[in-house]
ZABAMI-404740 format. One line per field, with one value per residue (C-alpha): residue number from 1; residue in three letters; x, y, z. Coordinates in steps of 0.001 Angstrom, whole numbers, plus 500000, padded with zeros to 6 digits. Layout:
BEGIN
voti <- (NUM/...)
fivex <- (ALA/...)
east <- (X/...)
north <- (Y/...)
up <- (Z/...)
***
This chain:
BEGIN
voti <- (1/2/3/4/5/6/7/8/9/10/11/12/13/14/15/16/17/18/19/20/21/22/23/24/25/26/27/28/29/30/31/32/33/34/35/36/37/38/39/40/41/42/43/44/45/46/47/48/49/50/51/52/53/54/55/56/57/58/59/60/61/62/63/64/65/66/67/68/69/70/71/72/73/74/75/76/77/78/79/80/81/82/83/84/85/86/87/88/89/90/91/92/93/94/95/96/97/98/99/100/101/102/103/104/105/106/107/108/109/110/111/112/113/114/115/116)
fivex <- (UNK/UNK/UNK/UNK/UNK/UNK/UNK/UNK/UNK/UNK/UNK/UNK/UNK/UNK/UNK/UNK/UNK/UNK/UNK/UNK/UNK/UNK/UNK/UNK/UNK/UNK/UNK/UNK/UNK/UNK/UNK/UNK/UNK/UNK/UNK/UNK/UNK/UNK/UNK/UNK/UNK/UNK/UNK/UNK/UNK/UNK/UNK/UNK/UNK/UNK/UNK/UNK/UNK/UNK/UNK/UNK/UNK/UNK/UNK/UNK/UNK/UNK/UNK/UNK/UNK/UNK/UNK/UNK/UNK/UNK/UNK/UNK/UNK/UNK/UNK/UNK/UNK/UNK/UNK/UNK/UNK/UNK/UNK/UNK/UNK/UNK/UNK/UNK/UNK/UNK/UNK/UNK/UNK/UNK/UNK/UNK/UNK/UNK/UNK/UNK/UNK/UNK/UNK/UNK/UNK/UNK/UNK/UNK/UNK/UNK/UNK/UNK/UNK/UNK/UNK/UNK)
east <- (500000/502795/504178/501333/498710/497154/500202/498617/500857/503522/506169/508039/509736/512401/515823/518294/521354/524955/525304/528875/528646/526600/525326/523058/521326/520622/519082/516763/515871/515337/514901/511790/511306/513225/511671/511462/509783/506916/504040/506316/506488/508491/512068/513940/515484/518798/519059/518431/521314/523494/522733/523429/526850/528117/528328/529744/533145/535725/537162/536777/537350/534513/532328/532584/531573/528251/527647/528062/525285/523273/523199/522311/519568/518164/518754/517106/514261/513740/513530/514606/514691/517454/515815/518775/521654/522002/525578/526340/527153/527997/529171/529749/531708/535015/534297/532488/534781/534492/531881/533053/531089/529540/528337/525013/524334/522639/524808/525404/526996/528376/531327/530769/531319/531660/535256/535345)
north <- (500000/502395/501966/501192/503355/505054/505657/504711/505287/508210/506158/503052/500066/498216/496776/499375/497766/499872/501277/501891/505089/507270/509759/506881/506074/509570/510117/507000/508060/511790/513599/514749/511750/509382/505479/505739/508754/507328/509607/512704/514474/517762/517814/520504/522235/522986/519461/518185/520886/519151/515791/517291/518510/515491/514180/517187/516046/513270/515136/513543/516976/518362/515549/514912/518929/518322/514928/516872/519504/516959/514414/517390/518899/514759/515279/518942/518053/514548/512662/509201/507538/504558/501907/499323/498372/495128/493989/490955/487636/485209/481221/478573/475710/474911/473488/476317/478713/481899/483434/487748/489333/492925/496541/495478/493148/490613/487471/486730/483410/484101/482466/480008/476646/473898/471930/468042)
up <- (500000/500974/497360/495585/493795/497412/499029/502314/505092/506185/506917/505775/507952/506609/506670/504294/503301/502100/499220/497251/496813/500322/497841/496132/499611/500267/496842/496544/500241/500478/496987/495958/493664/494868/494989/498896/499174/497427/499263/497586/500637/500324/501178/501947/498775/499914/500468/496832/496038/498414/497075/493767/494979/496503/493116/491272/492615/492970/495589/499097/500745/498424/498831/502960/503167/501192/502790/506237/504999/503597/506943/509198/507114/507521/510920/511389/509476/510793/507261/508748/512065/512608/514443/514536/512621/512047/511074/508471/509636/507620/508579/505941/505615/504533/501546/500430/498044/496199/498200/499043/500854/499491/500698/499726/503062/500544/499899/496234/494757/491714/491508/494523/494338/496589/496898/497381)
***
């Protein structure tokens, strides 16, 4: 319902996983637009500029100054409320080979085999 066509609800529960690059997880969270804002609630518009900005750069000096602004406008406007944080654990057997592990927090077996 929260995604569907009545956008029933004002808020969403659910396990987020890592993404590679932080600005992706801000932008599928809190732009206007984004796929997780799917009620389209207004956002702040300074912070779709900072968004913006932490992309307009390779520079990490550049990019941790508009990932500051863009975490505390989050935080001053309340967009998001951690729950938990649930960390990775993953156990397997010897024989098991080729698995790596991924920022993702979902396991994925290409490459995995199993030795005699």
């Amino acid at each position: 319902a929260f995604f569907g066509a009545e956008k029933k609800g004002a808020g969403l529960l659910s396990a987020w996983t890592g993404r590679p690059d932080p600005s992706l997880t801000y932008s599928l969270m809190f732009t206007k637009d984004a796929y997780y804002n799917a009620g389209r609630a207004p956002v702040p518009p300074e912070l779709e500029a900072a968004i913006k900005e932490s992309r307009a750069s390779e520079d990490i000096e550049v990019r941790r100054k508009a990932f500051s602004t863009v975490q505390r406008l989050v935080m001053e406007n309340a967009l998001v409320v951690p729950l938990a944080f649930q960390f990775e654990l993953v156990a397997m057997n010897k024989k098991v080979q080729g698995y790596r592990p991924n920022l993702l927090g979902k396991p994925k077996y290409d490459d995995v085999w199993l030795e005699s």
